[in-house]
N, C-alpha and C positions, 0 to 999 in steps of 0.2 A: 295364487288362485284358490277356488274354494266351491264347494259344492253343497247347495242346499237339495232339499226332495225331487223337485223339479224346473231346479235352473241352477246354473252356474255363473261364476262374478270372476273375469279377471284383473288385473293390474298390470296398464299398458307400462311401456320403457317411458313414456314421456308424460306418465304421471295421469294419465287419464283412467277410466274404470268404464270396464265394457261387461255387458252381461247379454247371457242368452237362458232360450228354456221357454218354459211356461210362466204367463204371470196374472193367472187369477188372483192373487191377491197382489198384487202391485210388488211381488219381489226383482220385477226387473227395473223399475228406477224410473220409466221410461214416461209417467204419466197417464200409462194406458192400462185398463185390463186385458188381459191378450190370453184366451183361451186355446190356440192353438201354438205350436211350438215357432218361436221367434227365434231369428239366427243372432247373430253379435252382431251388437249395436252398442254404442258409446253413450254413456250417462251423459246428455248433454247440457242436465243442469247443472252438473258440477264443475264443469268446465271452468279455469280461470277464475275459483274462489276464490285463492286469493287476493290475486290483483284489484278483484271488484271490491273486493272488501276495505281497501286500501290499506293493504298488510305490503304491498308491493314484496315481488320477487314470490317465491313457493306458489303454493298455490293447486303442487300438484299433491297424490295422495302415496301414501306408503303399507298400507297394509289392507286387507280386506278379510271379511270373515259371513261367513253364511250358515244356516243351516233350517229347519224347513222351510218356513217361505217367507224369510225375512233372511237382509241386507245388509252387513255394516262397514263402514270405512272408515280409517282414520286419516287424517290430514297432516301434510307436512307441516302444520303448525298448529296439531294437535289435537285436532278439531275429532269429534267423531260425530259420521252421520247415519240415520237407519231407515229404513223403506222397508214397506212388506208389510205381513202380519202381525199383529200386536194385539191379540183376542186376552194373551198371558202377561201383559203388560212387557214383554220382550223390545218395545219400541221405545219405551219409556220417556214419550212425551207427550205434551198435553196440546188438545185442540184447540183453538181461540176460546176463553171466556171458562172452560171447563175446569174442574175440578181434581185434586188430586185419585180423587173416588171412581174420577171418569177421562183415564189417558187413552190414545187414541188406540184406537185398532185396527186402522186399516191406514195405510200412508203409499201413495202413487208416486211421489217423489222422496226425494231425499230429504228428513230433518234434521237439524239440531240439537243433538242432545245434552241438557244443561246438567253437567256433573259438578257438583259442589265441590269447592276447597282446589280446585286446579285452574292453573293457565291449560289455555286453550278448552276444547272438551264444552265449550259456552260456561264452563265454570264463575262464578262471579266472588272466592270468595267463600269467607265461610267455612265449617269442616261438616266431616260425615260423622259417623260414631267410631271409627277403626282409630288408624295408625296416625291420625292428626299432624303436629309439629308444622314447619315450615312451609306453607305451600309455593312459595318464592320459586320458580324457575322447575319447579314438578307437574309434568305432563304427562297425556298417555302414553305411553310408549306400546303397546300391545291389545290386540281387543280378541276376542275369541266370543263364539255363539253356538249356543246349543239347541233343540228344535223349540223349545219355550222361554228360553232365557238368553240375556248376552253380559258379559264382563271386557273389565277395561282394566288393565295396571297400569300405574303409573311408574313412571323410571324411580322411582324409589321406593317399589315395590308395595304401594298401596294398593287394595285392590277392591273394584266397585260390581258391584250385581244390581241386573237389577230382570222382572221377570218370574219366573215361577221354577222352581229345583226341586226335581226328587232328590228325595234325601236318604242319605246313605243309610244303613242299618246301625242302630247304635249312637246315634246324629239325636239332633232334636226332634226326628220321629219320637225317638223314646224318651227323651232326657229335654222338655221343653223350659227349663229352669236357665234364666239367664238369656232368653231368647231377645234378640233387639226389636224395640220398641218398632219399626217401623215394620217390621215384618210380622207373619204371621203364619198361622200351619195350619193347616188341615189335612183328613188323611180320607184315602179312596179306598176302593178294594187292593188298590196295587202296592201301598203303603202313605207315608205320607210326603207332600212337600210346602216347601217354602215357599211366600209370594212378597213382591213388595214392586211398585205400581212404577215408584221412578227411582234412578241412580243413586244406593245407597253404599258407603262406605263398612265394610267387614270387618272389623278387628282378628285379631292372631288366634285369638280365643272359638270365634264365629267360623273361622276358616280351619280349625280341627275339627269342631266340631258338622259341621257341614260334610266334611267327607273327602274322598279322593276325587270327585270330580271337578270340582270347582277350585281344590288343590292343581289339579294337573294344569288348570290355566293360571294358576298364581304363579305356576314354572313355567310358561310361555309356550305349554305343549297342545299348542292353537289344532284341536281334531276336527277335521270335517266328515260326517255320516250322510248317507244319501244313497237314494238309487241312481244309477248313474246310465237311463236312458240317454239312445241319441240328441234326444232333444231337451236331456240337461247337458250333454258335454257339449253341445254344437259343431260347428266343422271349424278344426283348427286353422284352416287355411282361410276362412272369413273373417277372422280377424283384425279389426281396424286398424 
């Protein structure tokens, strides 16, 4: 289970994903905007991905991750999907026809997210700038999200960001020498952070320097922050 600002995501026994809460920005999956607090309900687009896909068998999903008002799931065959808000490029996919410049920002249902250099993940192939090598039989294995950004490892411990990161003190706030190409920084009153639009790959170097947050999900220490009104935790007993 997992809890965003204003809504919550579980994971059924039989592979299904149900979410409840509020979902002005499309973080419950469901296609709708729903300004008032919504009880659990089952993602019904995702139903039977895989079969339809004709991956035959799986199909169901194994992990989920939330946090403000965006969504993410991974698939028993790797697959990871996001709904919700994407103002910080935390959704990190692109509209029909649009641009790297212009990924989406608001998604009602669940998409696809095409992470380079992996099976499954819509990977085609390719690498990112990290841990390279083999991509043969390397998938996601873990995803974790923060209220602007979301990350993915893969089972051989590669590890993908993508979204926007405040950045630890000592990080490339202050030390932007060596910074990767895809990304980029700027700094607020609060300090500065990192952005980058779609799924890029970190090297070992990027991921010290970055800090302990983004470290604590390369260790699989998947946190969820949120208020946890009635109407993000829903009634356990409604349950699908």
């Amino acid at each position: 289970a997992a809890v965003g600002e204003y809504h919550s995501v579980v994971l059924l026994r039989r592979g299904a994903i149900a979410t409840a809460g509020y979902g002005l920005q499309g973080q419950l999956g469901l296609g709708l905007v729903m300004g008032a607090a919504a009880p659990w309900r089952v993602v019904e687009s995702l139903l039977g991905l895989g079969a339809s896909l004709g991956l035959g068998g799986g199909g169901g999903f194994r992990r989920v991750a939330a946090a403000g008002a965006h969504t993410v799931a991974l698939s028993d065959m790797g697959d990871v999907y996001v709904w919700g808000q994407g103002a910080w490029g935390q959704l990190g996919v692109l509209d029909d026809g649009a641009t790297e410049a212009s990924t989406s920002t608001l998604s009602l249902y669940p998409r696809l997210v095409d992470i380079p250099g992996l099976e499954g993940g819509g990977g085609g192939g390719g690498g990112g700038g990290g841990g390279g090598g083999d991509d043969e039989d390397d998938e996601v294995a873990e995803i974790g999200a923060g209220a602007r950004y979301t990350v993915a490892r893969s089972r051989r411990g590669r590890v993908f960001f993508w979204g926007e990161l405040r950045l630890a003190a000592g990080s490339y706030a202050d030390n932007a020498e060596g910074l990767p190409d895809f990304c980029s920084v700027s700094k607020d009153g609060a300090g500065a952070v990192l952005s980058t639009p779609l799924p890029r790959e970190l090297s070992r170097k990027d991921l010290e320097l970055l800090g302990t947050e983004v470290e604590a999900e390369r260790a699989g220490l998947l946190l969820a922050f949120g208020q946890c009104f009635a109407a993000s935790v829903g009634d356990a007993h409604t349950i699908p």
